[in-house]
C-alpha positions as a Markdown table, in Angstrom:
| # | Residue | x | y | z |
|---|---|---|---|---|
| 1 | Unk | 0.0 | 0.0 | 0.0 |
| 2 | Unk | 1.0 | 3.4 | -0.9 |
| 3 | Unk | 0.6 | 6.7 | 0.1 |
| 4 | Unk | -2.8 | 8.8 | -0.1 |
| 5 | Unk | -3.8 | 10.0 | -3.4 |
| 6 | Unk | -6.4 | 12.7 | -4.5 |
| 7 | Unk | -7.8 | 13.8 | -7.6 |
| 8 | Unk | -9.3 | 16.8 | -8.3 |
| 9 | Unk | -10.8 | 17.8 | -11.5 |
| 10 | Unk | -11.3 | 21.2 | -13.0 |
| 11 | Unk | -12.4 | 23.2 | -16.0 |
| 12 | Unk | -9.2 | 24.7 | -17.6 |
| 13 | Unk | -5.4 | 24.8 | -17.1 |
| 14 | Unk | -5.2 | 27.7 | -15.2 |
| 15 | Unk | -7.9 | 27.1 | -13.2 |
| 16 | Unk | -5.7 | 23.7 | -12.4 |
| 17 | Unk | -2.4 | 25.8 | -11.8 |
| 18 | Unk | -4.3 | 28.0 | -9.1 |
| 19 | Unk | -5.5 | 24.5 | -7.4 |
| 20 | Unk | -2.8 | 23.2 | -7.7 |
| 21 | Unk | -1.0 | 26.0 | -5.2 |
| 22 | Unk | -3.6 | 26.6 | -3.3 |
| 23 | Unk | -3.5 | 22.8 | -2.6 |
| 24 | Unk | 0.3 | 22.2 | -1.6 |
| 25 | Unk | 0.2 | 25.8 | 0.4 |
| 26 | Unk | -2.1 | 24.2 | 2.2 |
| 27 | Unk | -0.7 | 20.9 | 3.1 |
| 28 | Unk | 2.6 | 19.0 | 2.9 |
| 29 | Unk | 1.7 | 17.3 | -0.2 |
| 30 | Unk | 3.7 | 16.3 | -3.7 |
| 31 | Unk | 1.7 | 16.3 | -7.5 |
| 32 | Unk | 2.1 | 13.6 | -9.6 |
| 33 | Unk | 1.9 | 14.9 | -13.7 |
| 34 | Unk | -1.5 | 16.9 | -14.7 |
| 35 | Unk | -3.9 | 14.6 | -17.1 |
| 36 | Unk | -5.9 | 16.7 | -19.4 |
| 37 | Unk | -9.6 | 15.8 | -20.8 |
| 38 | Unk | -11.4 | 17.5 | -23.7 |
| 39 | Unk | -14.7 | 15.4 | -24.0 |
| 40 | Unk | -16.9 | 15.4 | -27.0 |
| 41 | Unk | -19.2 | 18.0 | -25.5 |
| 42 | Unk | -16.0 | 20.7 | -25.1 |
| 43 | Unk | -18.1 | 23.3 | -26.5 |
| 44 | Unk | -21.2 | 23.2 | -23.9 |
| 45 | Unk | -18.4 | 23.5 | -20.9 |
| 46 | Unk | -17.2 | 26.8 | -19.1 |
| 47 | Unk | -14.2 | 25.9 | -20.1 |
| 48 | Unk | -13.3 | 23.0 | -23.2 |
| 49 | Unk | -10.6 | 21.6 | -21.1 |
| 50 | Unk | -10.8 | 19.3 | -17.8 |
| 51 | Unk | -7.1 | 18.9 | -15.9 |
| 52 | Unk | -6.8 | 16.4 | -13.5 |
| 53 | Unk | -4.6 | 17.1 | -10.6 |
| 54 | Unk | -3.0 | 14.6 | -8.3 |
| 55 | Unk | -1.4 | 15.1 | -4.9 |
| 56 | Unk | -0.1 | 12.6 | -2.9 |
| 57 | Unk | 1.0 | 12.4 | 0.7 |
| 58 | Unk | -1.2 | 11.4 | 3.8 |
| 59 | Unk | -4.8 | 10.9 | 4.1 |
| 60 | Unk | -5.1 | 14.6 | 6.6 |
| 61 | Unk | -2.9 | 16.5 | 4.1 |
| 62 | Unk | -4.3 | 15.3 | 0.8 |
| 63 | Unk | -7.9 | 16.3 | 2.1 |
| 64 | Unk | -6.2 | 19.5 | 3.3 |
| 65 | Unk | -4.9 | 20.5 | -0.3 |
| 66 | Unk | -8.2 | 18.6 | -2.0 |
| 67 | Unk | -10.3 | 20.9 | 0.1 |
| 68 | Unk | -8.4 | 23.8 | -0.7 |
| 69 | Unk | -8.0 | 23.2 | -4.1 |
| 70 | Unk | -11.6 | 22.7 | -4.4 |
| 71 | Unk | -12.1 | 26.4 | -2.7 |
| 72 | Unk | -9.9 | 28.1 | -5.3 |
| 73 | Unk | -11.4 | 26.3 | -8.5 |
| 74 | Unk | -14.9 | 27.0 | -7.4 |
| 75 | Unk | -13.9 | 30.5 | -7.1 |
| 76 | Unk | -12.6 | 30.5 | -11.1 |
| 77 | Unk | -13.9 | 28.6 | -13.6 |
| 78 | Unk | -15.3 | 25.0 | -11.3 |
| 79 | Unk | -15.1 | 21.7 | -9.9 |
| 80 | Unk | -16.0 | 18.2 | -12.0 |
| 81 | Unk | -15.2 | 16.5 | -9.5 |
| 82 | Unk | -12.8 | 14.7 | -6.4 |
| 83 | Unk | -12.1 | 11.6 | -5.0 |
| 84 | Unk | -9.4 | 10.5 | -2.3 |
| 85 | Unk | -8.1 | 7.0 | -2.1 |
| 86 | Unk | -6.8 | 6.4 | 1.3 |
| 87 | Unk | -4.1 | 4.0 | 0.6 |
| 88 | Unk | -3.2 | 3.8 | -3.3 |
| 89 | Unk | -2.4 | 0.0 | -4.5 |
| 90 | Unk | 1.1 | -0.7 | -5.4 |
| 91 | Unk | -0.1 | -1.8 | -8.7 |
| 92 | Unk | -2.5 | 1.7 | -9.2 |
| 93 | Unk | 0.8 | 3.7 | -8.6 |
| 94 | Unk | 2.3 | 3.3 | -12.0 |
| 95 | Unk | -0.7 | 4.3 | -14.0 |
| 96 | Unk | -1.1 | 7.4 | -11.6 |
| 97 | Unk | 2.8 | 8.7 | -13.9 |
| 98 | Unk | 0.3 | 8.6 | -17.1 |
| 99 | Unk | -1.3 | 11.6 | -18.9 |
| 100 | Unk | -2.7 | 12.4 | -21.9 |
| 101 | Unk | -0.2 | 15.8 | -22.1 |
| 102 | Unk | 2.6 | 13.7 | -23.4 |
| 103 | Unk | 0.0 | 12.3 | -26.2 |
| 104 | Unk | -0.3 | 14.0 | -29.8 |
C-alpha cells in the first residue's frame, strides 16, 4: 500500500495551476503529472478543457490540499469532480505517472 492519493478535476489549465498551489500551500503534499480531458461535448463547458490534478501524501494533508484546491477552482472557472483513495495499491501507482499531455 502506498501513500494517499487525490484527484481533483477542474475546467481549464489555469484554473488547475491555481488549485494546484492553493492545494500544496495548504498541506505537505507532492503532485504527480497533470492529465488533461477534452470530452466530446467541449463546446457546452465553461471551459473545453478538464485537468486532472494529483497530490499525494497522507490521508489529513491530501484532504487539506483537496479541500483547498476545491475552494480556489470554485472560485474560477469550477469543480468536475474529487475523489481520495486512502491507501493507493502498489499496482495503481504506475498508472497514476500517465497523462494524456505527453500524447499528440
Amino acid at each position: 500500500m502506498g501513500k494517499a492519493t487525490g484527484f481533483i478535476e477542474v475546467y481549464g489549465l489555469a484554473c488547475a495551476f491555481a488549485a494546484l498551489d492553493a492545494g500544496c500551500k495548504a498541506a505537505d503534499v507532492t503532485v504527480e503529472t497533470f492529465d488533461k480531458n477534452k470530452p466530446a461535448n467541449a463546446d457546452k463547458m465553461p471551459v473545453p478543457l478538464i485537468v486532472l490534478i494529483k497530490f499525494r501524501g497522507t490521508v489529513e494533508n491530501v484532504k487539506a490540499a483537496i479541500e483547498a484546491a476545491e475552494k480556489t477552482a470554485n472560485g474560477l472557472t469550477g469543480v468536475v469532480s474529487k475523489h481520495i483513495i486512502a491507501n493507493t495499491e502498489q499496482s495503481t501507482e504506475k498508472m497514476l505517472k500517465l497523462n494524456a499531455f505527453d500524447k499528440k
